[in-house]
N, C-alpha and C positions, 0 to 999 in steps of 0.2 A: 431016416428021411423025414423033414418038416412035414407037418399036413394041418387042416384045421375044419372044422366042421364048418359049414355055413347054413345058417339060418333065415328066412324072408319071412316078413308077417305083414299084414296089412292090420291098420289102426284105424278107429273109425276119426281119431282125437289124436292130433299130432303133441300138440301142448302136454296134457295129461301123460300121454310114452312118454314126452322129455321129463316131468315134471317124476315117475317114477325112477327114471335111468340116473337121474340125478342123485335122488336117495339113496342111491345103490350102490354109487362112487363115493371116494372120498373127495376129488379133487375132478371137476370134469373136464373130459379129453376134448382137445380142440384138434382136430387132422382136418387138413387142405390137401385134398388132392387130387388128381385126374389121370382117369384109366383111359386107355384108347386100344382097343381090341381087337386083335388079328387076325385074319380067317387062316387056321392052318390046320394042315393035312390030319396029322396025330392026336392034336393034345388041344389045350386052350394055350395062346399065347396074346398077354399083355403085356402095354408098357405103362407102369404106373409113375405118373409123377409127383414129387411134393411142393408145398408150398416155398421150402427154402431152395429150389434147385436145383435137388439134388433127383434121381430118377431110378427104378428097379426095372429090369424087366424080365418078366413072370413067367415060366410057361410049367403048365401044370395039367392034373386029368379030374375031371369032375361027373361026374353020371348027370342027364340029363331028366332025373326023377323027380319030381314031384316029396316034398318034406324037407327034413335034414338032407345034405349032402357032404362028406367026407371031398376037399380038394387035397391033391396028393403033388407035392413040389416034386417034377422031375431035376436029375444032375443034369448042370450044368456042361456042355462040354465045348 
């Protein structure tokens, strides 16, 4: 089952984050895109959209803690 850690940090220096992330890649990522989120009973459910029109939608379980958090893709059915 997909899963992926998610991370939130605060930056005093928005510039400077870019200016490391950049070093860090070879080629930097450009993603357009827009979440709109769901209130649902179970799980977390979004619909995420891209820039070229194309659209996922997401539903998944994430703990509501404080640090790292592990989001765990539920099947689809």
């Amino acid at each position: 089952m997909p899963s992926n850690v998610e991370i939130k940090a605060r930056v005093a220096n928005r510039d400077a984050a870019a200016n490391i992330i950049r070093r860090m890649v070879l080629e930097e990522p450009e993603l357009h895109q827009t979440d709109t989120f769901f209130d649902a009973p179970a799980a977390r459910l979004k619909l995420r959209e891209f820039g070229d029109g194309s659209a996922d939608l997401i539903w998944y379980r994430r703990s509501n803690s404080t640090g790292p958090k592990e989001s765990v893709s539920l099947p689809q059915s």
